[in-house]
KOLBAKOL-78278 format. One line per 5 residues: number of its first residue (from 1); their letters; for each residue x, y, z of C-alpha. Coordinates in Angstrom, 1 decimal, padded with zeros to 4 digits. Layout:
<gudrens>
NUM) A) X,Y,Z | ...
</gudrens>
This chain:
<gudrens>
1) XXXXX) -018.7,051.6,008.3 | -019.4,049.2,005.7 | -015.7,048.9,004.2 | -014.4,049.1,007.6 | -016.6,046.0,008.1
6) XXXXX) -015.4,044.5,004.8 | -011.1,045.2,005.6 | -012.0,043.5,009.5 | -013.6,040.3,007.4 | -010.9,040.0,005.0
11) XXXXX) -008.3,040.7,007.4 | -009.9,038.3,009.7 | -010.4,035.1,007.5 | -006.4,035.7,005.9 | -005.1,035.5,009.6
16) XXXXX) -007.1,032.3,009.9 | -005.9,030.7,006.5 | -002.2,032.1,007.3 | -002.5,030.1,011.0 | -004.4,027.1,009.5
21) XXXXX) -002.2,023.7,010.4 | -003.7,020.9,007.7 | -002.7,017.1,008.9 | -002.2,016.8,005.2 | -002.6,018.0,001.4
26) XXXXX) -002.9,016.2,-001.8 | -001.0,016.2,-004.7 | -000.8,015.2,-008.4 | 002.1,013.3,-010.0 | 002.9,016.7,-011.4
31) XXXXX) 003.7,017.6,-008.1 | 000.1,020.3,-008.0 | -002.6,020.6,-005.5 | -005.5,018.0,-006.0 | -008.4,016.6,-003.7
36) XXXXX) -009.5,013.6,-001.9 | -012.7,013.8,-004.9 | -010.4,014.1,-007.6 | -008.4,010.7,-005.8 | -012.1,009.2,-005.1
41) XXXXX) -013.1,009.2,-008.8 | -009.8,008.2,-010.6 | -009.6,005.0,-008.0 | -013.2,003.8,-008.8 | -012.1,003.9,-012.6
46) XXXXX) -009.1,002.0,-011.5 | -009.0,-002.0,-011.7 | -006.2,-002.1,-009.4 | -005.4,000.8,-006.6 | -002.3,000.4,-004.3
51) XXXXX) -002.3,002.7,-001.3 | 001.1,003.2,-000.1 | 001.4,003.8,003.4 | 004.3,004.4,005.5 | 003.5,001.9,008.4
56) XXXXX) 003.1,004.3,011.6 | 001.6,007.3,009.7 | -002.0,007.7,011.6 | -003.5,010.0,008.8 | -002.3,007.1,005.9
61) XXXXX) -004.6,004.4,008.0 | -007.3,006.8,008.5 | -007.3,007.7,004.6 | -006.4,004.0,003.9 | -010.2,003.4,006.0
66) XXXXX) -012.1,006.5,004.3 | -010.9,005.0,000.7 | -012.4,002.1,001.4 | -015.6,003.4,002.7 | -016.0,005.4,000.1
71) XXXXX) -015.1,003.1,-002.7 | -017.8,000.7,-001.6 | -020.4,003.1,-001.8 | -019.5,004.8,-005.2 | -018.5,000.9,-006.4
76) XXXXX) -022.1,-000.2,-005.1 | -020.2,-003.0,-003.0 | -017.9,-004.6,-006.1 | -014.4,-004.3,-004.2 | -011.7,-006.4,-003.2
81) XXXXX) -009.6,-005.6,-000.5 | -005.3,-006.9,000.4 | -002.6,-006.2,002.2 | 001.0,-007.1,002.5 | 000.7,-007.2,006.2
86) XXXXX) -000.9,-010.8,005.7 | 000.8,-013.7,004.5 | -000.7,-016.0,001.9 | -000.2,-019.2,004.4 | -003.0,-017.4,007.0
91) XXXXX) -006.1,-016.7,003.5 | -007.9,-019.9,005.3 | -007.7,-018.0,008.4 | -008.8,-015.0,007.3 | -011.6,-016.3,005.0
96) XXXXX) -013.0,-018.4,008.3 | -013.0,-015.3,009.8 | -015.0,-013.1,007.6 | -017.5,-015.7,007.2 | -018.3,-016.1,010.5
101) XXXXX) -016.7,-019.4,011.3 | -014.7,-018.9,013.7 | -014.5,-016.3,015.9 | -012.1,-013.4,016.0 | -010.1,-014.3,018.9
106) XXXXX) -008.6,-017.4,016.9 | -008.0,-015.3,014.2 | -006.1,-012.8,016.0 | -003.9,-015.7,017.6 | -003.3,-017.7,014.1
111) XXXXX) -002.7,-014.8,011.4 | 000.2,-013.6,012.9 | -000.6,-010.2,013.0 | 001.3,-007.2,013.2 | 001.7,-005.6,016.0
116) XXXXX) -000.3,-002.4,015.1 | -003.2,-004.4,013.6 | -005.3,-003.2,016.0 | -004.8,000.4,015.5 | -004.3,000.5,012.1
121) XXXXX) -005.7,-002.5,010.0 | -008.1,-004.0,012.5 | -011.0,-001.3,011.4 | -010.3,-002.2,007.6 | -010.9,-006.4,008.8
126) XXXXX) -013.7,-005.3,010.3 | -015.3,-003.4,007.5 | -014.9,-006.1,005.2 | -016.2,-008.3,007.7 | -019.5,-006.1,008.2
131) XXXXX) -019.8,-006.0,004.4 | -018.8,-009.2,003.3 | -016.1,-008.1,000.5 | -013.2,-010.5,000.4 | -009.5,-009.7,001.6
136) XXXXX) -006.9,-011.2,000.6 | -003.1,-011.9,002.1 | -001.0,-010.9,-000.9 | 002.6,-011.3,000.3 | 004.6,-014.6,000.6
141) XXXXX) 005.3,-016.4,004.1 | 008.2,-014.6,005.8 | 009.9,-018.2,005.9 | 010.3,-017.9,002.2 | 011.5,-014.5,001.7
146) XXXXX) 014.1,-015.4,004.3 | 015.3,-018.4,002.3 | 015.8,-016.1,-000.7 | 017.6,-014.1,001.6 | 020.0,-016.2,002.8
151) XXXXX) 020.1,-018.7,-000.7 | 018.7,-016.8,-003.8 | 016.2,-017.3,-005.7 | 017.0,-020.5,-006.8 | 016.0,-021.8,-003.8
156) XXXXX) 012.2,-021.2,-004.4 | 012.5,-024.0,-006.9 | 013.2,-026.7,-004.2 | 010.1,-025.9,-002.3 | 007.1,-028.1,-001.9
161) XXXXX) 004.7,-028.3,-005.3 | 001.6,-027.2,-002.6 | 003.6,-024.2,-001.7 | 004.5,-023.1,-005.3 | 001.5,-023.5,-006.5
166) XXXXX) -000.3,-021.3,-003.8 | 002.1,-019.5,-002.0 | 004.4,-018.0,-004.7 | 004.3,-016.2,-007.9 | 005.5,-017.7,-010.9
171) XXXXX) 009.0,-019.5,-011.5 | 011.6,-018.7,-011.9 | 011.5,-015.2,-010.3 | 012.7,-012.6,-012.9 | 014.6,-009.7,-010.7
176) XXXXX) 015.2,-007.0,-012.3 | 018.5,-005.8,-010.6 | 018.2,-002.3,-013.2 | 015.6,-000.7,-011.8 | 016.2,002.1,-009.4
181) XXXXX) 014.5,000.7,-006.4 | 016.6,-002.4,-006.1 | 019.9,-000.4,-007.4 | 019.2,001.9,-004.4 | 019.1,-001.0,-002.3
186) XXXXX) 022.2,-003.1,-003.6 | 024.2,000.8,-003.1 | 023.2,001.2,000.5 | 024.2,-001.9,001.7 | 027.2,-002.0,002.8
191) XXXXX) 030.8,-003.8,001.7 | 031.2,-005.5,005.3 | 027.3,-007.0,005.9 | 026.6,-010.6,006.0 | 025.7,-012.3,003.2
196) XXXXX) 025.0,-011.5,-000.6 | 023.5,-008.1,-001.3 | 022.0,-009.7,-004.4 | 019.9,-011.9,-002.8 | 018.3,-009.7,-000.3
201) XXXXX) 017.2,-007.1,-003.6 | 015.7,-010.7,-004.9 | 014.1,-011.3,-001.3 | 012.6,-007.4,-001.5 | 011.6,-008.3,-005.3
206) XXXXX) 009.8,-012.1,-004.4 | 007.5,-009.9,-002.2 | 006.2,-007.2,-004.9 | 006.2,-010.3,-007.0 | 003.7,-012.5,-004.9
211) XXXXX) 001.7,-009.1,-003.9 | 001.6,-008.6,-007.5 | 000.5,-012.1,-009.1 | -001.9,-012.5,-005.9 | -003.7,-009.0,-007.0
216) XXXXX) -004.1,-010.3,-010.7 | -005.2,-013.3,-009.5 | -008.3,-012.0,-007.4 | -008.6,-008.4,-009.8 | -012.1,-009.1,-011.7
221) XXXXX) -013.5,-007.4,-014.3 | -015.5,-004.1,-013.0 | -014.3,-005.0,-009.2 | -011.9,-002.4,-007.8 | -009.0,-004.1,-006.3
226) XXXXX) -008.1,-001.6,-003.1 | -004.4,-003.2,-002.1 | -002.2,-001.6,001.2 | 001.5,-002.0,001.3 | 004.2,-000.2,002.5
231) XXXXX) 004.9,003.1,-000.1 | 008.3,001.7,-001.3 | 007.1,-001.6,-002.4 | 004.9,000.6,-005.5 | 006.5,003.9,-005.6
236) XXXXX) 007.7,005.5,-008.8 | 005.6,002.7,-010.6 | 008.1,-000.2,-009.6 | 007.9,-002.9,-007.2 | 004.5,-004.2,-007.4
241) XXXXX) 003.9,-002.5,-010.0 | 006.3,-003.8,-012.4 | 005.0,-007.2,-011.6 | 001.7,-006.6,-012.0 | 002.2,-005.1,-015.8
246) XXXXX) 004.3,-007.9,-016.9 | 001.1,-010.5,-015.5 | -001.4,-008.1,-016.5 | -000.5,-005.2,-019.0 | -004.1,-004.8,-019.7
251) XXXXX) -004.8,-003.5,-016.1 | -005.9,-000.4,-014.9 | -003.2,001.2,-011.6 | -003.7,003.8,-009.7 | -001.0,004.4,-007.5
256) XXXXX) -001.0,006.6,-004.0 | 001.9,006.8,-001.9 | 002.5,008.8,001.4 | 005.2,011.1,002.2 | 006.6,013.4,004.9
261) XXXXX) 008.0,016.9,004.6 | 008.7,019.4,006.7 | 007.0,021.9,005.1 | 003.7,020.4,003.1 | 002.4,023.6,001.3
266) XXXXX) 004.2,022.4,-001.9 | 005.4,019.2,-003.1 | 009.4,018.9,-002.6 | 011.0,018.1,-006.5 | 013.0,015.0,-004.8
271) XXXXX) 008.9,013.5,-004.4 | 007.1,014.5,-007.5 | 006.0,011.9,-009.7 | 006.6,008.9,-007.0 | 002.9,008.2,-007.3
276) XXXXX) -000.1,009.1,-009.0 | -001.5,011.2,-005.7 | 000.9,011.7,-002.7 | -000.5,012.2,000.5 | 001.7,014.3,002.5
281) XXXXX) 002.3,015.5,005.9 | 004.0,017.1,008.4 | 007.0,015.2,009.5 | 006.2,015.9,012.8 | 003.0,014.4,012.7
286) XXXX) 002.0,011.9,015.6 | 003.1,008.4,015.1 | 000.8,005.1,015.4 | 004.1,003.2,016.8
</gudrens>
């Protein structure tokens, strides 16, 4: 009766396991199983984290909020939070908002926010509201990106000295056209779209720039940095990332980026090593917008 008992219990918890649906699993750069403890300890030893999300990916902004939860505590409150969803020009705004100043409903109407704050980076505001940490708005006014886009580079030079000095990284803007990122860009645009394709990679690259130099500027020593941006501006240790080592070499990254397959029990080859943990899940999975 006893080994019946035993075959009905293991027979019982493997049809469980087989049927279990996980919103999503972890892995390595090596492309193996890890866990969110494993991610927790190497990103409190990191001066610098960036958590790639893809933008409408619910279980990216509900990791994106445990991270930083979880940070604080094991950091004993020294963390820094950014985002490229804000742009430098609003850091007044935001700063009068954390403090108290003025109230939220002038925030929301002056720092042009995206239209799934509220869902998705309203709670992460909020927490550094409630626990004083700073946040900073790490990418460059759209107005200059577009400018690059339509001019090239070259055309950050004729701006304002105010705006240079607080608004960009530093001049001029090294592009690195090599590197796969902005190679796969220039080859999927197209022979018969408007304007230069060069100059939109350097619009794409003036972003991870500013992200970058605005991250090295407010990184201190033992302070984790916790930074969210889209996955492709830090995957396969470009984009930001590139930046920030030729600011900073010195610092500490830890990379995470999210992906979706359609099967997540292993790690597809075409998505190993794009990050230092991946967070993947189903492609199916329910979208913020």
């Amino acid at each position: 009766m006893k080994n019946l008992l035993l075959i009905f219990c293991l027979f019982l918890s493997t049809t469980v396991f087989t049927q279990d649906k996980p919103a999503y699993l972890l892995y390595n750069k090596e492309g193996k199983a890890t866990t969110y403890q494993e991610l927790l300890q190497k990103a409190q030893a990191a001066d610098v984290v960036l958590f790639g999300e893809t933008h409408n990916n619910p279980i990216s902004h509900w990791l994106q909020l445990q991270l930083t939860k979880d940070l604080h505590k094991a950091t004993q409150g020294k963390l820094a939070l950014g985002a490229e969803m804000f742009e430098a020009d609003v850091q007044l705004v935001i700063n009068e908002y954390l403090s108290g100043y003025i109230k939220e409903s002038n925030f929301e109407k002056e720092a042009r926010l995206w239209d799934n704050y509220a869902t998705d980076y309203k709670p992460l505001m909020t927490f550094a509201k409630q626990n004083q940490l700073p946040f900073i708005a790490t990418n460059i006014p759209r107005r200059y990106a577009a400018a690059v886009a339509a001019n090239g580079a070259a055309t950050l030079d004729k701006a304002d000295g105010y705006v240079k000095a607080n608004y960009f990284p530093p001049l001029p803007l090294e592009v690195n056209m090599e590197l796969p990122s902005y190679k796969n860009m220039l080859g999927m645009m197209g022979a018969g779209m408007r304007g230069e394709p060069t100059n939109f990679v350097a619009a794409q690259a003036v972003k991870d720039a500013t992200m970058a130099y605005k991250i090295m500027q407010n990184a201190k020593k033992g302070t984790c940095f916790l930074h969210f941006n889209g996955a492709y501006h830090s995957d396969n240790y470009e984009g930001i990332v590139w930046y920030l080592k030729k600011y900073n070499p010195s610092l500490n990254i830890l990379t995470i980026s999210t992906l979706e397959q359609e099967d997540i029990q292993a790690i597809e080859d075409k998505n190993k090593a794009k990050a230092d943990f991946m967070i993947c899940t189903p492609a199916d999975m329910t979208k913020t917008y």
